[in-house]
Every structure is written in C-alpha cells, then in structure tokens.
C-alpha positions, 0 to 999 in steps of 0.5 A, spaced: 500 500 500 502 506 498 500 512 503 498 518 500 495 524 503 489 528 500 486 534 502 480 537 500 474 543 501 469 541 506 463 541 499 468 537 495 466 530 493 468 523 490 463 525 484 469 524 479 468 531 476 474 534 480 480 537 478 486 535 481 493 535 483 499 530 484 505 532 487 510 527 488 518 526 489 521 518 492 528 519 491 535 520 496 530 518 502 527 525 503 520 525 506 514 528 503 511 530 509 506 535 507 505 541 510 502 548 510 504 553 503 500 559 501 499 558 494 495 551 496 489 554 498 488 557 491 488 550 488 482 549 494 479 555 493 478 553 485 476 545 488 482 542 487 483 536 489 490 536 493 494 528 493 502 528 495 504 521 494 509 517 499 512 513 494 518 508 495 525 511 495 523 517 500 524 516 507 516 516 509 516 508 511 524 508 513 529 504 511 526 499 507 522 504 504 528 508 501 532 502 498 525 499 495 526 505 491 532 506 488 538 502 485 535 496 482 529 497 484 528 505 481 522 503 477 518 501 483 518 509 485 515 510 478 509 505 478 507 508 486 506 514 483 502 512 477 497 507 481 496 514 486 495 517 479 490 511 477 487 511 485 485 518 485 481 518 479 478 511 480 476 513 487 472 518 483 476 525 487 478 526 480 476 527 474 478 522 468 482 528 464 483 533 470 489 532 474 495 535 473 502 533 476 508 536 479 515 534 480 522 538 481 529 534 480 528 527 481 521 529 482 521 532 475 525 525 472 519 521 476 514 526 472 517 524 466 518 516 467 510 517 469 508 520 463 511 514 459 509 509 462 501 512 462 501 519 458 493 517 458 492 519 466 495 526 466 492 532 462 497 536 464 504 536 468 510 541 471 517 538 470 521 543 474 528 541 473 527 536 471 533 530 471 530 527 465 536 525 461 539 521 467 543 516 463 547 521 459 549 525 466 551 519 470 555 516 464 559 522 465 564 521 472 567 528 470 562 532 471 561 535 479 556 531 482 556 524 477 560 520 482 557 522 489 550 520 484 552 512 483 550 511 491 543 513 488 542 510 481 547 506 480 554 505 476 553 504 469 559 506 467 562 499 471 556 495 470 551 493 464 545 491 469 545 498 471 547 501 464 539 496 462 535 498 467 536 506 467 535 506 460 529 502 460 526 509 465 530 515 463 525 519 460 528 521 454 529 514 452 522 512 452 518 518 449 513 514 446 512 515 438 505 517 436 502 517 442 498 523 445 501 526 451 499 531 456 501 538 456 508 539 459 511 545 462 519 544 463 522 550 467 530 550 468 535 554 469 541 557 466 545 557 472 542 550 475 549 547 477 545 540 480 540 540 474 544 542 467 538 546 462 541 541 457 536 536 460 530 539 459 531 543 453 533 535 450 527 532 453 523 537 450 525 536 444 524 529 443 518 530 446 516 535 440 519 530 436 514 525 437 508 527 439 504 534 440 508 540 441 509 542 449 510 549 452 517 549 455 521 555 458 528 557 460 529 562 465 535 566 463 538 568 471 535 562 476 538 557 480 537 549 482 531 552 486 528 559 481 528 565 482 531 568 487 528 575 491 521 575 494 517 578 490 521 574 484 520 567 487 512 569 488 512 572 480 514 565 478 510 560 482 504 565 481 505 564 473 505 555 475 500 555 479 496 559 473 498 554 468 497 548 472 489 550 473 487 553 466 490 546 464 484 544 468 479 548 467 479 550 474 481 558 474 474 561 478 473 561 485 468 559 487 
C-alpha cells in the first residue's frame, strides 16, 4: 500500500468531476511530509483536489522504504506514483482528464518516467528541473556531482545491469512515438549547477519530436531552486500555479 495524503474543501466530493493535483518526489530518502504553503489554498479555493504521494525511495516508511526505491529497484518509485495517479481518479476525487502533476529534480525525472509509462492519466504536468536525461549525466564521472550520484542510481559506467535498467526509465529514452501526451511545462535554469538546462531543453525536444508540441521555458538568471528575491520567487510560482489550473479548467473561485 502506498500512503498518500489528500486534502480537500469541506463541499468537495468523490463525484469524479474534480480537478486535481499530484505532487510527488521518492528519491535520496527525503520525506514528503506535507505541510502548510500559501499558494495551496488557491488550488482549494478553485476545488482542487490536493494528493502528495509517499512513494518508495523517500524516507516516509524508513529504511526499507528508501532502498525499495532506488538502485535496482528505481522503477518501483515510478509505478507508486502512477497507481496514486490511477487511485485518485478511480476513487472518483478526480476527474478522468483533470489532474495535473508536479515534480522538481528527481521529482521532475519521476514526472517524466510517469508520463511514459501512462501519458493517458495526466492532462497536464510541471517538470521543474527536471533530471530527465539521467543516463547521459551519470555516464559522465567528470562532471561535479556524477560520482557522489552512483550511491543513488547506480554505476553504469562499471556495470551493464545498471547501464539496462536506467535506460529502460530515463525519460528521454522512452518518449513514446505517436502517442498523445499531456501538456508539459519544463522550467530550468541557466545557472542550475545540480540540474544542467541541457536536460530539459533535450527532453523537450524529443518530446516535440514525437508527439504534440509542449510549452517549455528557460529562465535566463535562476538557480537549482528559481528565482531568487521575494517578490521574484512569488512572480514565478504565481505564473505555475496559473498554468497548472487553466490546464484544468479550474481558474474561478468559487
């Protein structure tokens, strides 16, 4: 079973006529704990069904919930979230063709491995930095951050079975021909030194090279976290977070 929290307004039912939202993460053991953030009360406000998924490879269960999501075992964080995905439309909280995703980082490499692994379930999905051409930056020990990174993924540099198995889920290998995706939106940065920009601008050329042409945006001063500076920060939320609910049709408060 996997734990996922859901929050709603008080008059908001399983009628299967809602828009939703997925956050999820699952990697390096972080816990996804939920906690309280301003600009989810517009989400509420509109009647956004609100799930944060505890998936495998974060730290939510302890140890054994961790090393069940990574290494050799990566693919199970990719499934979690894909079957909390199916749960919150099967249940009825959300709206067959009204929930969108959000990932950032590894978040946005789990965004990208879901939606080639069950495209039909999302209309919509925020990819923030997202480590999307993962197999490329780990083959490459010369880059800063590569080595310290095999502890999570693996060595594909050293071993054939990992060079397989994270090509079988990194997310520009396995963008499906001809097949209807959701709309993406790709944020990065030129000055991200976690996640190069390469990644995303790569992805989302295949994407556009596959299937159907997505929004993509680079900003030109941003680090691995955006912008910096209050109101800059806000600006770049506010303008996600409208993407996100026009996307759903869920601009009005009501």
């Amino acid at each position: 079973e996997i734990p996922l929290t859901v929050v709603r307004r008080a008059d908001i039912h399983p009628d299967g006529t809602n828009p939703g939202y997925l956050y999820g993460y699952g990697s390096y053991e972080v816990s996804n704990e939920p906690y309280f953030s301003i600009y989810r009360l517009s989400l509420l406000d509109r009647g956004v069904v609100i799930g944060w998924s505890h998936i495998r490879g974060g730290g939510e269960l302890g140890r054994r919930w961790y090393d069940d999501g990574k290494l050799l075992r990566k693919k199970n964080t990719f499934n979690d979230f894909v079957d909390s995905a199916r749960w919150l439309i099967d249940s009825g909280w959300v709206a067959p063709d009204r929930l969108v995703a959000e990932g950032g980082s590894a978040g946005g490499l789990l965004i990208g491995a879901a939606i080639n692994q069950a495209p039909e379930l999302f209309r919509a999905v925020h990819a923030a930095v997202p480590f999307v051409d993962a197999l490329t930056t780990i083959l490459k020990p010369e880059l800063p951050l590569t080595v310290g990174e095999w502890e999570e993924w693996g060595n594909p540099v050293a071993s054939p079975e990992v060079y397989t198995y994270m090509k079988e889920y990194s997310p520009v290998e396995n963008v499906r021909e001809g097949v209807e995706y959701p709309a993406v939106l790709a944020t990065t940065s030129l000055n991200d030194i976690r996640v190069l920009y390469v990644e995303p601008t790569k992805w989302v050329q295949v994407l556009r090279e596959k299937t159907k042409p997505n929004p993509e945006r680079i900003e030109m001063v941003a680090g691995h976290a955006g912008k910096t500076g209050r109101y800059d920060a806000w600006r770049e939320r506010a303008e996600e977070v409208a993407w996100m609910l026009d996307q759903v049709g869920a601009t009005e408060v009501y």
